[in-house]
CHARMM internal coordinates of N, CA and C (Angstrom, degrees):
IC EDIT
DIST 1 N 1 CA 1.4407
DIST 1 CA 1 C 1.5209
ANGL 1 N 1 CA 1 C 108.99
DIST 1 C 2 N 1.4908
ANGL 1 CA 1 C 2 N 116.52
DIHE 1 N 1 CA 1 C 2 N 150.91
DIST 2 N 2 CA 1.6094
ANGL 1 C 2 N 2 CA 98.82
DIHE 1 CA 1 C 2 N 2 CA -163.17
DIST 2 CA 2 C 1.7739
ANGL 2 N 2 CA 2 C 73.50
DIHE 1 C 2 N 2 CA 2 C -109.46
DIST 2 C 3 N 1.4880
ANGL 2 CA 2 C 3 N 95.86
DIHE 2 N 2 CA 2 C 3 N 162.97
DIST 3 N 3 CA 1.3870
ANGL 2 C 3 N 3 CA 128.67
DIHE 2 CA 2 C 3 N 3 CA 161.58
DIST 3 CA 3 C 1.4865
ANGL 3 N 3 CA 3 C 125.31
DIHE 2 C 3 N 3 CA 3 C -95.46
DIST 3 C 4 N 1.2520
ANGL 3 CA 3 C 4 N 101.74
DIHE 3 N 3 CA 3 C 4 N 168.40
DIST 4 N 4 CA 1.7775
ANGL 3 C 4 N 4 CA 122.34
DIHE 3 CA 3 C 4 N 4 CA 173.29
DIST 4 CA 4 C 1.6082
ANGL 4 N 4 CA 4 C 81.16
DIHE 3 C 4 N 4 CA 4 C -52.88
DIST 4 C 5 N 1.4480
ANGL 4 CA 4 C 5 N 112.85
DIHE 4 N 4 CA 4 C 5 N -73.46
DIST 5 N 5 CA 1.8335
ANGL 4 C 5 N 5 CA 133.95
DIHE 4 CA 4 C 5 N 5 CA -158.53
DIST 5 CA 5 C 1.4315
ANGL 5 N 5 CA 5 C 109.17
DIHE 4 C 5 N 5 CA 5 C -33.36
DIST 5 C 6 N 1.9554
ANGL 5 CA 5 C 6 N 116.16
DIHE 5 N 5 CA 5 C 6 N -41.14
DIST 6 N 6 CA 0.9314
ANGL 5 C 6 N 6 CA 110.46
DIHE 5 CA 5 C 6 N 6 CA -143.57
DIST 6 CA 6 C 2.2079
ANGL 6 N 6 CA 6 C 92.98
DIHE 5 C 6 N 6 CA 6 C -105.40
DIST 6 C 7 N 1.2053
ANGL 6 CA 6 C 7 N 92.63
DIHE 6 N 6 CA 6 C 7 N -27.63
DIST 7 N 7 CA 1.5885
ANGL 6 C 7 N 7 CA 112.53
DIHE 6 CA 6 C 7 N 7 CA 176.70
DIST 7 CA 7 C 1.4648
ANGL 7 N 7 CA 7 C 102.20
DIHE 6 C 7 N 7 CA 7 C -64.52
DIST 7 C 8 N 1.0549
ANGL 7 CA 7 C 8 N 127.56
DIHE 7 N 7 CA 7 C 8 N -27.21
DIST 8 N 8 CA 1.5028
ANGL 7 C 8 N 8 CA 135.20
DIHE 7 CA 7 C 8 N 8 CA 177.63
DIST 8 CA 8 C 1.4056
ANGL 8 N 8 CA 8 C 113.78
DIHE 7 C 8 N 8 CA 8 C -70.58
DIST 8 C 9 N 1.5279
ANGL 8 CA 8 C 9 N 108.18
DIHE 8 N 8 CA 8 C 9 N -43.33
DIST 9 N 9 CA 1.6776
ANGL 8 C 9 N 9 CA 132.02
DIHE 8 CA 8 C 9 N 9 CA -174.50
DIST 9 CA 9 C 1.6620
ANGL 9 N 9 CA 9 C 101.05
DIHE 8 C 9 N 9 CA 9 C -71.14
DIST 9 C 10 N 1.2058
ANGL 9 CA 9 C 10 N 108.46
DIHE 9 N 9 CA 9 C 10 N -52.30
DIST 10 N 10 CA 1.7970
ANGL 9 C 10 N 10 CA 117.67
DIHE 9 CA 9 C 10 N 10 CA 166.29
DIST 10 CA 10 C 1.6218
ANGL 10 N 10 CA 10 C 110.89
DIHE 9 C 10 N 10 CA 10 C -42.13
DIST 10 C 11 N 1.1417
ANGL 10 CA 10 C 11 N 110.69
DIHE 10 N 10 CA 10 C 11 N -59.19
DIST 11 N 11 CA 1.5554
ANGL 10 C 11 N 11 CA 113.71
DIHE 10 CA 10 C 11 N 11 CA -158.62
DIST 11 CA 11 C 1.8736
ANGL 11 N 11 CA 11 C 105.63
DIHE 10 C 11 N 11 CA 11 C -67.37
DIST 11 C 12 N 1.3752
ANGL 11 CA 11 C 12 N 102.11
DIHE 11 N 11 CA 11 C 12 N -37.68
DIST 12 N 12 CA 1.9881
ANGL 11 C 12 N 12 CA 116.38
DIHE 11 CA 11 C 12 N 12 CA 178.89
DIST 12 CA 12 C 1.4321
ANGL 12 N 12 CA 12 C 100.27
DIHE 11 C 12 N 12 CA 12 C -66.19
DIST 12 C 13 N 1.3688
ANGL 12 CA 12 C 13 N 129.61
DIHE 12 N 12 CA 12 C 13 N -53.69
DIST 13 N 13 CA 1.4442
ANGL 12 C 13 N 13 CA 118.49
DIHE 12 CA 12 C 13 N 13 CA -148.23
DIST 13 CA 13 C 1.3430
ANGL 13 N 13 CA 13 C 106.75
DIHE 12 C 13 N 13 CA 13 C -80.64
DIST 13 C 14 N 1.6740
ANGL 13 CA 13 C 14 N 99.45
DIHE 13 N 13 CA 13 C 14 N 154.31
DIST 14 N 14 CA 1.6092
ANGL 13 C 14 N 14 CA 116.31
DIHE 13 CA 13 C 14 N 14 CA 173.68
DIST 14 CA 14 C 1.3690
ANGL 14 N 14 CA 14 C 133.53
DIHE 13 C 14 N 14 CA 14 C -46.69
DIST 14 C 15 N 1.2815
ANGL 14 CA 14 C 15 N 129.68
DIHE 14 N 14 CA 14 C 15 N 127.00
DIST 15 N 15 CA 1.2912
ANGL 14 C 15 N 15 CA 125.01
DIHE 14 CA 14 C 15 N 15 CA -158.68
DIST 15 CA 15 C 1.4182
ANGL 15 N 15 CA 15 C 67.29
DIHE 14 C 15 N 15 CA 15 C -72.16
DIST 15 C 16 N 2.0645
ANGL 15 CA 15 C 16 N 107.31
DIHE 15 N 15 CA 15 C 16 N 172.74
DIST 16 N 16 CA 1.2752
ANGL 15 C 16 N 16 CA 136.68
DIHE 15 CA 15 C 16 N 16 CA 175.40
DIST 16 CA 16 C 1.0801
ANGL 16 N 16 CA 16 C 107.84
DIHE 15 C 16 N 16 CA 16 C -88.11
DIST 16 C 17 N 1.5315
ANGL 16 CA 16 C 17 N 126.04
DIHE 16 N 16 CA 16 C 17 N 138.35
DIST 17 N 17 CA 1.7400
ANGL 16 C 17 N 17 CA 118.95
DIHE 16 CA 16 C 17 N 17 CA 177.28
DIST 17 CA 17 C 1.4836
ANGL 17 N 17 CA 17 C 94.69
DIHE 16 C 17 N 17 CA 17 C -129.03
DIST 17 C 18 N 1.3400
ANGL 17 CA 17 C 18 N 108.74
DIHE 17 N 17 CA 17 C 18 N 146.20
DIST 18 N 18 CA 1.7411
ANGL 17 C 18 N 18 CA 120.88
DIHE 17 CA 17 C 18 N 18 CA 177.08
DIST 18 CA 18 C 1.4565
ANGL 18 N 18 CA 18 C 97.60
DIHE 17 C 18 N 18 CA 18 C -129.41
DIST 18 C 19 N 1.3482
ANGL 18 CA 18 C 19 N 99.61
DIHE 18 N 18 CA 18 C 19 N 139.51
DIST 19 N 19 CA 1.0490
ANGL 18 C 19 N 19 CA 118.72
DIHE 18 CA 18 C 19 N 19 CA 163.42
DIST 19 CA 19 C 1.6443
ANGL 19 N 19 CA 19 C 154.89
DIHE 18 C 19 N 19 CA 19 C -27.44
DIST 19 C 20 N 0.9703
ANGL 19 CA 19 C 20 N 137.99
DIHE 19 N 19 CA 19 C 20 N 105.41
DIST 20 N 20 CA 1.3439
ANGL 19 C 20 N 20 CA 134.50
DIHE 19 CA 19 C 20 N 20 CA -151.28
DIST 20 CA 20 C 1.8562
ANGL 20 N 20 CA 20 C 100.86
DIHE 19 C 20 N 20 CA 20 C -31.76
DIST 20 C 21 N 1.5932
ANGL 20 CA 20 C 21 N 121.26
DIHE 20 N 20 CA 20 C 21 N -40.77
DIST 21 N 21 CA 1.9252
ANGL 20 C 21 N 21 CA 129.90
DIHE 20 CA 20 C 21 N 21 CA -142.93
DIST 21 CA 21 C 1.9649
ANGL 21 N 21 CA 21 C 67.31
DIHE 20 C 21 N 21 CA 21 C -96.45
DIST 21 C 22 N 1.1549
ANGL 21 CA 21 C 22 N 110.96
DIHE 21 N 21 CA 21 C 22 N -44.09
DIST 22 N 22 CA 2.0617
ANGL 21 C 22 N 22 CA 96.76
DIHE 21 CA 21 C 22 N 22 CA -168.12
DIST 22 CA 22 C 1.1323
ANGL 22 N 22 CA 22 C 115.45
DIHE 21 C 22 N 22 CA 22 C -50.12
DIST 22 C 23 N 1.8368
ANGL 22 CA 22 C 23 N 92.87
DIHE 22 N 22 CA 22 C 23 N -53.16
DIST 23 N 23 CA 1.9289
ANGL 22 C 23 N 23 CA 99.23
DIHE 22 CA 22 C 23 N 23 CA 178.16
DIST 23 CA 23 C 1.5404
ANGL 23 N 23 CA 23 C 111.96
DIHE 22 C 23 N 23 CA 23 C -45.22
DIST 23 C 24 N 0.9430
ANGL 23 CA 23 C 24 N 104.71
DIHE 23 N 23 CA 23 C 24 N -46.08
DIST 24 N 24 CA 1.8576
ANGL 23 C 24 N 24 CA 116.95
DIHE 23 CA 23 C 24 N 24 CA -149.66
DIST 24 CA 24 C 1.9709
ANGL 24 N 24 CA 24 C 101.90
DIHE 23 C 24 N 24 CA 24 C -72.52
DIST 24 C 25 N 1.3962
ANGL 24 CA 24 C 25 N 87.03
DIHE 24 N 24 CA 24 C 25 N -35.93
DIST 25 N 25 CA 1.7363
ANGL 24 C 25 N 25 CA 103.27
DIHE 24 CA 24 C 25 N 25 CA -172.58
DIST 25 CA 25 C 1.6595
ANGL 25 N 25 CA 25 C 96.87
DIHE 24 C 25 N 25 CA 25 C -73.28
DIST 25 C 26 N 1.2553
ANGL 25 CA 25 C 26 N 121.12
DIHE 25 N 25 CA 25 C 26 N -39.02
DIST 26 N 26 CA 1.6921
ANGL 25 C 26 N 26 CA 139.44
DIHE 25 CA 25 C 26 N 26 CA -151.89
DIST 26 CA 26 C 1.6530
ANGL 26 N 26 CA 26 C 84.45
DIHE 25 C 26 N 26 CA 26 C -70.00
DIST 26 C 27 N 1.2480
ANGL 26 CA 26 C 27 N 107.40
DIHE 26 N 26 CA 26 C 27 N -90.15
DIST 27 N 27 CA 1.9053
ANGL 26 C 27 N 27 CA 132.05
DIHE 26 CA 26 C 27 N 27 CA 149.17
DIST 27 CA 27 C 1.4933
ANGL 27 N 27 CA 27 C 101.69
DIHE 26 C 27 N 27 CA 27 C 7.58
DIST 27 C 28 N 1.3709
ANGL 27 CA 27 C 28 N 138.39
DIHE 27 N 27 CA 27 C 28 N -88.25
DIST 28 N 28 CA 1.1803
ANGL 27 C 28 N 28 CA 138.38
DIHE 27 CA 27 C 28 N 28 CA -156.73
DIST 28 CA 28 C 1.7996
ANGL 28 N 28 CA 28 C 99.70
DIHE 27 C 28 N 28 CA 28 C -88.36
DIST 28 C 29 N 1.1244
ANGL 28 CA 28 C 29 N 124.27
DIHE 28 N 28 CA 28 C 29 N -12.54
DIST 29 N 29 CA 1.9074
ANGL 28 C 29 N 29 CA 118.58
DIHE 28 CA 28 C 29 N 29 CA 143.28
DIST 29 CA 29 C 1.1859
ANGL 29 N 29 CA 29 C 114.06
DIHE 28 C 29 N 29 CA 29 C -56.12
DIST 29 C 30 N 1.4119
ANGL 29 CA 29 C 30 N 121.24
DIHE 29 N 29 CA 29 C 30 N -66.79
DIST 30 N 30 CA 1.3974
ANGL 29 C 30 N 30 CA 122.56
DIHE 29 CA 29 C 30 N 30 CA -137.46
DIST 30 CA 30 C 2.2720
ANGL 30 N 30 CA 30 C 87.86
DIHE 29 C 30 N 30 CA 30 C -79.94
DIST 30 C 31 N 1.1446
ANGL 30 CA 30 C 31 N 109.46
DIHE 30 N 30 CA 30 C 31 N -60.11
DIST 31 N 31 CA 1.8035
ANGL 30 C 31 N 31 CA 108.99
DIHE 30 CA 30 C 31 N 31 CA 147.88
DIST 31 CA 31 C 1.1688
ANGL 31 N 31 CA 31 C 137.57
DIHE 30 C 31 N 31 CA 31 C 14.97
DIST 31 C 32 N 1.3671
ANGL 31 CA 31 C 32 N 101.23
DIHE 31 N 31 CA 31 C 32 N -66.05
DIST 32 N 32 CA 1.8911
ANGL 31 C 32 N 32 CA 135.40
DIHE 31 CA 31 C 32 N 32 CA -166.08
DIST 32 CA 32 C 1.2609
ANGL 32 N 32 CA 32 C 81.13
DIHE 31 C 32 N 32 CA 32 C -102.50
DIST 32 C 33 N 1.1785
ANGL 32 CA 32 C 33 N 156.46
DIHE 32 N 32 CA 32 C 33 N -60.55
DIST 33 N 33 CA 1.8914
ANGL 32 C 33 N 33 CA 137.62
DIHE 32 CA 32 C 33 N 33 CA -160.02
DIST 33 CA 33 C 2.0006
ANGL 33 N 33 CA 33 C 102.87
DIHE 32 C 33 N 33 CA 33 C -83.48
DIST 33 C 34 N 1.3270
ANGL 33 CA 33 C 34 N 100.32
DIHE 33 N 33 CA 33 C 34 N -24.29
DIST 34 N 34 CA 1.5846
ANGL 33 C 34 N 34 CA 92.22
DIHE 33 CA 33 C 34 N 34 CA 179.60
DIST 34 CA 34 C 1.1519
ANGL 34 N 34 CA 34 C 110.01
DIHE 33 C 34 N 34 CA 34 C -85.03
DIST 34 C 35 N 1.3839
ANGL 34 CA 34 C 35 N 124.96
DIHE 34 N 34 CA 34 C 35 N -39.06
DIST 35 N 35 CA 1.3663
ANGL 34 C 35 N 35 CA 119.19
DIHE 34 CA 34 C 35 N 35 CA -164.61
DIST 35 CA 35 C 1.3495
ANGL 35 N 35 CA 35 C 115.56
DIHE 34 C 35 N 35 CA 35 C -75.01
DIST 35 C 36 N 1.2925
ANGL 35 CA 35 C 36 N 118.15
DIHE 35 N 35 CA 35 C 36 N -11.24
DIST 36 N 36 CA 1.3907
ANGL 35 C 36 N 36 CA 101.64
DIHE 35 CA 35 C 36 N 36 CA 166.35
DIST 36 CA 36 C 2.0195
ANGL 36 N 36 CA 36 C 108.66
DIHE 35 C 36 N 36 CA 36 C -88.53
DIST 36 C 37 N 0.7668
ANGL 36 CA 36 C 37 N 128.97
DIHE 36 N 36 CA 36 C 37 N -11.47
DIST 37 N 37 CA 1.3085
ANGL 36 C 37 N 37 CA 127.22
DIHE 36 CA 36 C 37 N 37 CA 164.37
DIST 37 CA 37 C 1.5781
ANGL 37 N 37 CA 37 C 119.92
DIHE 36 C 37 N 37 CA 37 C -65.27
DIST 37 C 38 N 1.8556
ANGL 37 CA 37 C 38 N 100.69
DIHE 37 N 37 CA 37 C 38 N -52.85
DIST 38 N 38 CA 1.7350
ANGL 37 C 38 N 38 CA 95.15
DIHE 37 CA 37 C 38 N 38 CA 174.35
DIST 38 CA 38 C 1.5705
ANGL 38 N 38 CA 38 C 119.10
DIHE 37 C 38 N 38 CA 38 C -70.35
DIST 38 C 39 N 1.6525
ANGL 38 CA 38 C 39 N 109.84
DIHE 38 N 38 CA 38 C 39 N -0.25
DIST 39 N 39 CA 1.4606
ANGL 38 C 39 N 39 CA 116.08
DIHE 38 CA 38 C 39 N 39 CA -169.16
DIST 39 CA 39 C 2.0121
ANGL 39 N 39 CA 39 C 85.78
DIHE 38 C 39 N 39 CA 39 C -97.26
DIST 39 C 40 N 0.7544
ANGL 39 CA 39 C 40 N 147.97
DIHE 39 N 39 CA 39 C 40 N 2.94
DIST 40 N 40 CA 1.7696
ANGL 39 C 40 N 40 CA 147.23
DIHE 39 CA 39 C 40 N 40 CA -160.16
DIST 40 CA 40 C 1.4962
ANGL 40 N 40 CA 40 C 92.26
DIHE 39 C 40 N 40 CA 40 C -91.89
DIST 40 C 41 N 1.4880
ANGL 40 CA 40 C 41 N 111.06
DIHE 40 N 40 CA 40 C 41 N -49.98
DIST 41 N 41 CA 1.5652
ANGL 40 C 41 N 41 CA 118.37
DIHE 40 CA 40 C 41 N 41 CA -166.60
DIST 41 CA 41 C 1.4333
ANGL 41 N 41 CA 41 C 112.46
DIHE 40 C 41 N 41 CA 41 C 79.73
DIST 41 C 42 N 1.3873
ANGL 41 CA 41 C 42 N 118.60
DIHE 41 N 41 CA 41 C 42 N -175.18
DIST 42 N 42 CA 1.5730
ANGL 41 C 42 N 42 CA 120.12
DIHE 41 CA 41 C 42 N 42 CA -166.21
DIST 42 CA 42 C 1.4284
ANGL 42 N 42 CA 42 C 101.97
DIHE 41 C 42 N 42 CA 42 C -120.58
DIST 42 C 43 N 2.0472
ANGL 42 CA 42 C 43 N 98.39
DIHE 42 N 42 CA 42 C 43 N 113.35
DIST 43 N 43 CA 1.4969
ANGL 42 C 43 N 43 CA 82.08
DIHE 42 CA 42 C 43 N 43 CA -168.57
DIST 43 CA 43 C 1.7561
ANGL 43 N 43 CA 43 C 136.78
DIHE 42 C 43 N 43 CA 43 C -67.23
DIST 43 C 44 N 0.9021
ANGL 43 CA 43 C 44 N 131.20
DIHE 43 N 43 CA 43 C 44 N -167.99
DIST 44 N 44 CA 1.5997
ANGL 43 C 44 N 44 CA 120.64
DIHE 43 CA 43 C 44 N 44 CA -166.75
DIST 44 CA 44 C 1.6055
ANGL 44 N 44 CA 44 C 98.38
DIHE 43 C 44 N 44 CA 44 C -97.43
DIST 44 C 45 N 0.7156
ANGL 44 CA 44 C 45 N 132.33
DIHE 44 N 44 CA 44 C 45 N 26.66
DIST 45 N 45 CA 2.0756
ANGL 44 C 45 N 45 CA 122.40
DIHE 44 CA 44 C 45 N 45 CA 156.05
DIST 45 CA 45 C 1.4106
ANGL 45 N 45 CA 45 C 73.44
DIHE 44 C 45 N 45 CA 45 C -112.34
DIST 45 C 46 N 1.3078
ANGL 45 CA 45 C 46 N 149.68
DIHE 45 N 45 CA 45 C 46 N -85.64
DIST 46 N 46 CA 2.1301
ANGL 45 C 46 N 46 CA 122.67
DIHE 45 CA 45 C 46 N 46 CA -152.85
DIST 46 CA 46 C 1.1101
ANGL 46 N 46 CA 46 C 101.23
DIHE 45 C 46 N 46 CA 46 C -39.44
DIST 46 C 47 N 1.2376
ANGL 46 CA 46 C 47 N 134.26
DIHE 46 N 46 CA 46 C 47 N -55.21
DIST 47 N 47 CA 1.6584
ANGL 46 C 47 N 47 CA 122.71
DIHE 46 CA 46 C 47 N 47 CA -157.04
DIST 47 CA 47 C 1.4284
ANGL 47 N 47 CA 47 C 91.53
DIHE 46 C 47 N 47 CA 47 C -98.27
DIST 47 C 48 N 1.4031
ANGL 47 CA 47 C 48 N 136.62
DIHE 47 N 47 CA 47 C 48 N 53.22
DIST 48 N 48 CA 1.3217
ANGL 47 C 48 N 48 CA 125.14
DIHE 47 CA 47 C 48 N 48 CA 129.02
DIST 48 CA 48 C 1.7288
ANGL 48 N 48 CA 48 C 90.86
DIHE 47 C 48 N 48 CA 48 C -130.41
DIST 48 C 49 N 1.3217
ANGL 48 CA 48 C 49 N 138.30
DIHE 48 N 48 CA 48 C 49 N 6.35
DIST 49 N 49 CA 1.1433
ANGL 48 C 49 N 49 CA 133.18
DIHE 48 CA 48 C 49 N 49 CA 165.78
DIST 49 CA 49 C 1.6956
ANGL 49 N 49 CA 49 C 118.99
DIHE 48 C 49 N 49 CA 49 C -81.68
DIST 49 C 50 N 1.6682
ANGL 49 CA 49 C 50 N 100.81
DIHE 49 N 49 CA 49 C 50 N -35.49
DIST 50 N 50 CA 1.6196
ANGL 49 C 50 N 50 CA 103.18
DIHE 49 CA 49 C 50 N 50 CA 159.22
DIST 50 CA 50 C 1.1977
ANGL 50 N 50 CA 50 C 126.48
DIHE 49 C 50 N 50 CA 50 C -50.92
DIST 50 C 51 N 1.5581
ANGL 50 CA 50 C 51 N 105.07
DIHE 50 N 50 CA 50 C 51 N -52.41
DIST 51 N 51 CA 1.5017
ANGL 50 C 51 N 51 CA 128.38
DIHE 50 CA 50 C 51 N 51 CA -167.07
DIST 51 CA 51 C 1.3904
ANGL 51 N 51 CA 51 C 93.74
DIHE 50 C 51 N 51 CA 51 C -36.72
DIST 51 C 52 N 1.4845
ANGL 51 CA 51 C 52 N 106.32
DIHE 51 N 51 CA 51 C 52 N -60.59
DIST 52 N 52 CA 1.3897
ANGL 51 C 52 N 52 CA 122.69
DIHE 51 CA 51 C 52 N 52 CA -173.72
DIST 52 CA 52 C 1.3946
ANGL 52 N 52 CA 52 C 120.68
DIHE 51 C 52 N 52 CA 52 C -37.09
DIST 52 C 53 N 1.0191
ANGL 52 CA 52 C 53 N 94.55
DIHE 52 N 52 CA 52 C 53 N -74.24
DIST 53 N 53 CA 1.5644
ANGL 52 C 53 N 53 CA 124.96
DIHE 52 CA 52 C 53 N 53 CA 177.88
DIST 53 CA 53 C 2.0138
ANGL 53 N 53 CA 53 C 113.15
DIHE 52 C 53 N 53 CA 53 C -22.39
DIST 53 C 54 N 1.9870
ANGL 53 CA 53 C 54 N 72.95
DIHE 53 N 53 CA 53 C 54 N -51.85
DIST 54 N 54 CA 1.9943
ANGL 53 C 54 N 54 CA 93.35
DIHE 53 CA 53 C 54 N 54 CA -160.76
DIST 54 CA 54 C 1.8195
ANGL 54 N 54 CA 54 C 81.66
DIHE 53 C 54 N 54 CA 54 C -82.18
DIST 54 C 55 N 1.1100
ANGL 54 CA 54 C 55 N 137.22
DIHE 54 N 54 CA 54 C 55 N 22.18
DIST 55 N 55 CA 1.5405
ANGL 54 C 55 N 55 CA 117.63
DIHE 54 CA 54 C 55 N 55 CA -169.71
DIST 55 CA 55 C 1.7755
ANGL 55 N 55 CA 55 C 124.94
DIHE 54 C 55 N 55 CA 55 C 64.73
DIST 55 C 56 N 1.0887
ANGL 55 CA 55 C 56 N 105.28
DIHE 55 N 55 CA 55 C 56 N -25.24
DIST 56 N 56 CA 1.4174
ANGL 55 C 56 N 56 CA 98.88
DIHE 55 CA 55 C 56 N 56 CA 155.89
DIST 56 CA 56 C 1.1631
ANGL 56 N 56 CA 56 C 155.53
DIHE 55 C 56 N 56 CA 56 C -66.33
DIST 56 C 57 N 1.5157
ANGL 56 CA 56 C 57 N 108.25
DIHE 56 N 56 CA 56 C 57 N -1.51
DIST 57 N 57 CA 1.5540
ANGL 56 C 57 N 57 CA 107.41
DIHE 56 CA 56 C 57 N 57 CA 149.31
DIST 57 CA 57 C 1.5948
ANGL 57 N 57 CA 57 C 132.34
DIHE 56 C 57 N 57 CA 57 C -94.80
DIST 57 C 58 N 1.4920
ANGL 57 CA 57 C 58 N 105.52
DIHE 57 N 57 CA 57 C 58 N 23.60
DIST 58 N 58 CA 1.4843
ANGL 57 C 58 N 58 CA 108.93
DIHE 57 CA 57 C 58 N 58 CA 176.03
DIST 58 CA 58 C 1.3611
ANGL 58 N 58 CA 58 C 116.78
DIHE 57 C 58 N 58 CA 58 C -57.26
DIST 58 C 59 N 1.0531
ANGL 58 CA 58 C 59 N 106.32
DIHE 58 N 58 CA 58 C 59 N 146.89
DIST 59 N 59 CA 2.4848
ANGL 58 C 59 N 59 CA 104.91
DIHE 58 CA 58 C 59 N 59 CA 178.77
DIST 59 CA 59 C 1.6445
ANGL 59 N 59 CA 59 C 89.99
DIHE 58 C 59 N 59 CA 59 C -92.70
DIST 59 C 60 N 1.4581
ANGL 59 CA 59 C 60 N 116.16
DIHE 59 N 59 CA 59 C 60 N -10.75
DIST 60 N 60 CA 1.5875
ANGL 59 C 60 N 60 CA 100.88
DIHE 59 CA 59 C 60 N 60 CA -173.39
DIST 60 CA 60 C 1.8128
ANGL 60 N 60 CA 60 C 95.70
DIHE 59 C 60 N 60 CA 60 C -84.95
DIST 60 C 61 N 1.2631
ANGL 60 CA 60 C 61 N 116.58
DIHE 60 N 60 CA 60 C 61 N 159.37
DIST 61 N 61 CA 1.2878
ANGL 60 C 61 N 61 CA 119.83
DIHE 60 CA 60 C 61 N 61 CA 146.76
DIST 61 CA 61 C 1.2852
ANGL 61 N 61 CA 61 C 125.43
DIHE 60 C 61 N 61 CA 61 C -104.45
DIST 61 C 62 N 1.1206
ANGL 61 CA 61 C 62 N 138.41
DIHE 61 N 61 CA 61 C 62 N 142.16
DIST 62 N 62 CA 1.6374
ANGL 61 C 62 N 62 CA 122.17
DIHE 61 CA 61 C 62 N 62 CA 157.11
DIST 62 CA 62 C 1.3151
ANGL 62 N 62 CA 62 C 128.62
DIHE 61 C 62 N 62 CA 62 C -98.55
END
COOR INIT
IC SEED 1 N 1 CA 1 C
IC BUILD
């Protein structure tokens, strides 16, 4: 359970800093595991479930 004591200790301490080669190394990881996910695309039942959603898949028009 956290405390007043320990919430206090949170709020003082140093944010963490990494290194210019960590960032850069971190960056071209995190990159290489996403980009094949944002490269998959959104399959076609979600984007006719949005459609939905946003009202644009009604058959009525108004």
């Amino acid at each position: 359970m956290e405390t007043a004591a320990s919430r206090h200790k949170k709020d003082h301490a140093k944010p963490a800093k990494l290194g210019r080669e960590v960032q850069a190394r971190l960056g071209q990881q995190l990159r290489a595991v996403y980009d094949d996910v944002v490269n998959q695309g959104v399959p076609d039942r979600f984007t006719e479930l949005l459609n939905r959603l946003d009202g644009n898949g009604n058959k009525e028009k108004r």
